[in-house]
N, C-alpha and C positions, 0 to 999 in steps of 0.2 A: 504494500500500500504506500500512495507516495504523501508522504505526511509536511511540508513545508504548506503554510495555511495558504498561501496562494496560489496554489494545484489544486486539480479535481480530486475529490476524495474516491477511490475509485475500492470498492468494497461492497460485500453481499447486503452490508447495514443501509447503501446508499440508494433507495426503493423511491417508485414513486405509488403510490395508493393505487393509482390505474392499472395497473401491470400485476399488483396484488390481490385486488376483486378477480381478476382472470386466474387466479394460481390457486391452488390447495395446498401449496409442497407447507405452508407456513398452520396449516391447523391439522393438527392428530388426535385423531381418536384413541381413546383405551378399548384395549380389546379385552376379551373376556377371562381372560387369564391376569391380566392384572387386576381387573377390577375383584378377582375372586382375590388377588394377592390386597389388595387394600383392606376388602374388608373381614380378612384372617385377622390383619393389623387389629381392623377398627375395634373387634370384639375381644383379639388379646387385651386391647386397654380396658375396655366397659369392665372387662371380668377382675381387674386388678383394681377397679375405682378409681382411675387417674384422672383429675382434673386436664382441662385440656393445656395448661399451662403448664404441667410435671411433666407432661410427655416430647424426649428427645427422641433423636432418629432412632437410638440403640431401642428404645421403646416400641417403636412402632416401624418395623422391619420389613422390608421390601428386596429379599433374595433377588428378584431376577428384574423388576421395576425397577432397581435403584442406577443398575447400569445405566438404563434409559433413559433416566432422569440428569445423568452424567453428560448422555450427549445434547441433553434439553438445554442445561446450563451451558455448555459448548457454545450451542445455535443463539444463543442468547448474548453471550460472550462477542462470538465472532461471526454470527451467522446473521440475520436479518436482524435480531433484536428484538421479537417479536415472535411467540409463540400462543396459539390455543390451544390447550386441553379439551377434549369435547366428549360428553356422556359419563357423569358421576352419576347413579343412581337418582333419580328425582323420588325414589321412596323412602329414602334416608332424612331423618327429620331433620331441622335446620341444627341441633345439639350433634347429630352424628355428622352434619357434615362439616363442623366446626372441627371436630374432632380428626375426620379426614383431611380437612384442608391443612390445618396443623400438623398434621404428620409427614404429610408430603412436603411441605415448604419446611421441616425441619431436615429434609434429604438435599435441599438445595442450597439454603444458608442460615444463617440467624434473625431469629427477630429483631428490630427495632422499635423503638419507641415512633410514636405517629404523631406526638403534640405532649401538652403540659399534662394532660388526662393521666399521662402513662398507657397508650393504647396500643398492646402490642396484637391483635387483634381485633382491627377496626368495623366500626360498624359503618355502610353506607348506608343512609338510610335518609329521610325526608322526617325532621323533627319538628317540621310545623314551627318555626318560630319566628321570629324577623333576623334579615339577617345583617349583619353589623359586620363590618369588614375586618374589624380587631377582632371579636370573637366568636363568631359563628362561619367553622369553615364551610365553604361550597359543597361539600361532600353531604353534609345534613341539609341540606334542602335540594329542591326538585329544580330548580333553573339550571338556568345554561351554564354549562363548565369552559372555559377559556384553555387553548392547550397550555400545558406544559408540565415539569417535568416533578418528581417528590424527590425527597431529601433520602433517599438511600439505590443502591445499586441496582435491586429490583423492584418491581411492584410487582404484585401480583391481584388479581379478582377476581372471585367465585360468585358466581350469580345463584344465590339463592330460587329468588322471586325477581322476574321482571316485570315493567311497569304496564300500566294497562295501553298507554302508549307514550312514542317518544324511549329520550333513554340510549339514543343512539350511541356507541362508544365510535370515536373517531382517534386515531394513530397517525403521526408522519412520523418520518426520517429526520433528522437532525441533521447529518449529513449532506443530504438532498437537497436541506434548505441552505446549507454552507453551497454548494455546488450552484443552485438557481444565482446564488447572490453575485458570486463570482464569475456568473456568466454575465446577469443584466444590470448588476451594481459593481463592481471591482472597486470605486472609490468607495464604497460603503465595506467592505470585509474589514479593514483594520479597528473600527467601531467597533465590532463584532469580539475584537480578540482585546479588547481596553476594558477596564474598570465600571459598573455600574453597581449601585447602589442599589441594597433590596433591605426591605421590611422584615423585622424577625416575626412580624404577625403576634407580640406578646410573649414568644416562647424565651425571649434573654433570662438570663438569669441576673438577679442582681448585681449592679455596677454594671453588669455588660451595656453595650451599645443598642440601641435597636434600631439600627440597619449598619451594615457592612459591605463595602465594595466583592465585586467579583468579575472575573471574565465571564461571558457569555459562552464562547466557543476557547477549546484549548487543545493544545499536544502536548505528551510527555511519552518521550521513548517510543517514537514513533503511535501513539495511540490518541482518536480523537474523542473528545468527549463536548458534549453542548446542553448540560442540564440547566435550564433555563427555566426562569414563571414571569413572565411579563407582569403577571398581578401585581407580586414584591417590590418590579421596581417602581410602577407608577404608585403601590401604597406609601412607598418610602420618600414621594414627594411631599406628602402632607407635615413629614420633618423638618423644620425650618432649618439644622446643622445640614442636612443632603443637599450638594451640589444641585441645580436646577438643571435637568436635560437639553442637552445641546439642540440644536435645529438638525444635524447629523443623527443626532440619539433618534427623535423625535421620529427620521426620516426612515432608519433602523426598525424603528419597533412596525410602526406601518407595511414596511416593504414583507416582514416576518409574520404580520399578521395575514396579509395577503396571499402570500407563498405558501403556511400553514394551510389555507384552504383551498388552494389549488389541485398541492401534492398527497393530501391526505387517505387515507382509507381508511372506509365507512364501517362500520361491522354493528349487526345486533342479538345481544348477548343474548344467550337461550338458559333456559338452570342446570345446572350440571355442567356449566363453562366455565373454564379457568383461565383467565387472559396473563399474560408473563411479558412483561417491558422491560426490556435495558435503559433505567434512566437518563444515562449518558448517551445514547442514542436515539431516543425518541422523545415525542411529545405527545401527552392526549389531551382527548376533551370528550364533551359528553354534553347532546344536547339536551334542552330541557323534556321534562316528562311531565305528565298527568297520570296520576294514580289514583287505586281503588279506595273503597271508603271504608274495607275492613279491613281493620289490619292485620290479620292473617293473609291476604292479600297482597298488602301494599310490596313495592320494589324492599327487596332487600340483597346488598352483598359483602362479600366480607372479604377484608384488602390487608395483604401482608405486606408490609414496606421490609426486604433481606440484604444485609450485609453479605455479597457469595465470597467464598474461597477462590476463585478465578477470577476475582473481576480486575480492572486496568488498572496501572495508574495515574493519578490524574495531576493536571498540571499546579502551580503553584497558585495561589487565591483561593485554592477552594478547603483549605485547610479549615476555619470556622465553620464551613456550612459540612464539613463530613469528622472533622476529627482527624481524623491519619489518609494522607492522600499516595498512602505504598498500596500497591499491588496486593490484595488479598486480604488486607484489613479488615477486620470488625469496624466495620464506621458507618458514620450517616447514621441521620433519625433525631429526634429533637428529643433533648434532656428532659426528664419528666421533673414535677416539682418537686422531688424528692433526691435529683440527680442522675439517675440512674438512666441507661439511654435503650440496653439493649435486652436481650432475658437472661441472657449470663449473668451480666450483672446483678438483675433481680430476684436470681435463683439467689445467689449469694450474699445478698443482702440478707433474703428470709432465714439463710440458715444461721446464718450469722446470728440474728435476733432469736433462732429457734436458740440457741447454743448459750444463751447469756440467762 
């Protein structure tokens, strides 16, 4: 790959949406020998009374799935960036497939923490409330989601319940949008690799700062990375110490929102779907939805944000927003109010307190 930011990024990651609605090679099914191998797992745990948060991959064992999951994290790594899982049981209640989804994203990498909550198992869901840009994330209510990227290596979403309509989950390339930029803006690409300010959204911890500079697009050791939220940085204008956006910035963010919907692809989530994002190469969004009026109905899924063992390194600035920016880190994810970021930690916290 040839990696100096003013060349084409030329890699399997570098997709346009159009070319992906004609493909399958990017969603896989479970076939019925795994699905019998999950849920040998699922019932080893029920039988031993494990909360879903005790249970590690040693816990919940996948002999001949785990390979496979090997080369999922691979295709993720270096392959598109983007995988579906397609057909978990829809007769499995939402507690068992909590229990499965946890088990498999414990075969891929670590929890993080998703906000000040401590939410290493998030709920997506529409909480009815208003929503307030400091404290009520996008993810709890039913509007439109703007692309971009979460604060750890993977994301991943299990679609429980989908919405009565609406709810569309939309993916681009990072990459792609590097490559568009550099063909129809080349005076705009250096923007792109400069300093901009983002919003911690509330999650600082004391003394800290609430916003912090970062590059938008980067390379290290030949590897690109473009984890980006557009949100953060126009919330981080409402800070009177934040630099005010350039007429460049300005011109930047427009060109990115435009290209996002250009290059995108569209997908709509079924139950029993697992969607798999390399942060650092994609962006998503999610349009608005209308849901049902019972809530055993209503949209629900459930999103692991994973530190993996394979993932890049990334370049320098993003040390605040991940922790450690080496190759195969534990990082990424927002410090809970208690400190603690990832479930390692929080496993050992409790023991710790068990022990005293």
């Amino acid at each position: 790959m040839q990696v100096e930011k003013h060349r084409e990024i030329i890699a399997p990651f570098a997709w346009k949406g159009a070319d992906l609605e004609k493909s399958t090679g990017w969603i896989r099914r479970f076939s019925v020998d795994e699905l019998a191998e999950i849920d040998r797992a699922l019932r080893s745990v029920q039988r031993r009374g494990l909360e879903w948060l005790d249970v590690t991959r040693e816990d919940f064992p996948l002999p001949a799935f785990a390979g496979d999951l090997a080369g999922i994290a691979q295709e993720l790594e270096a392959g598109r960036g983007i995988v579906l899982l397609r057909g978990l049981p829809t007769s499995y209640s939402p507690d068992e497939l909590r229990l499965v989804y946890w088990g498999i994203g414990a075969h891929l990498g670590t929890a993080v923490s998703q906000g000040g909550r401590g939410e290493l198992l998030g709920v997506v869901e529409d909480e009815g409330k208003a929503v307030e840009k400091t404290k009520i994330r996008g993810s709890k209510t039913s509007r439109e989601l703007p692309f971009h990227g979460d604060r750890c290596d993977v994301v991943g979403l299990l679609c429980v319940r989908k919405a009565k309509s609406g709810g569309i989950s939309r993916v681009v390339s990072a990459a792609q949008i590097h490559n568009e930029i550099l063909r129809r803006r080349p005076d705009l690409i250096d923007v792109f690799y400069a300093d901009w300010y983002n919003s911690r959204q509330g999650d600082e911890q004391p003394g800290e700062a609430r916003a912090y500079p970062k590059p938008i697009f980067g390379f290290r050791d030949g590897h690109f990375t473009g984890m980006f939220s557009p949100a953060y940085i126009r919330f981080a204008q409402d800070f009177p110490e934040v630099p005010r956006l350039t007429a460049a910035q300005q011109e930047a963010l427009d060109l990115y929102g435009d290209l996002s919907e250009e290059l995108a692809l569209n997908m709509e989530f079924e139950p029993g779907d697992i969607q798999l994002l390399n942060n650092h190469l994609t962006y998503h969004a999610r349009t608005r939805y209308d849901d049902y009026e019972e809530k055993e109905k209503k949209r629900l899924l459930l999103r692991l944000w994973l530190a993996v063992p394979g993932s890049r390194p990334l370049p320098p600035g993003y040390e605040l927003l991940f922790g450690s920016i080496d190759a195969g880190a534990t990082r990424g994810g927002v410090a809970s109010k208690e400190g603690w970021r990832d479930v390692n930690q929080l496993r050992a916290r409790r023991r710790a307190a068990t022990l005293k």
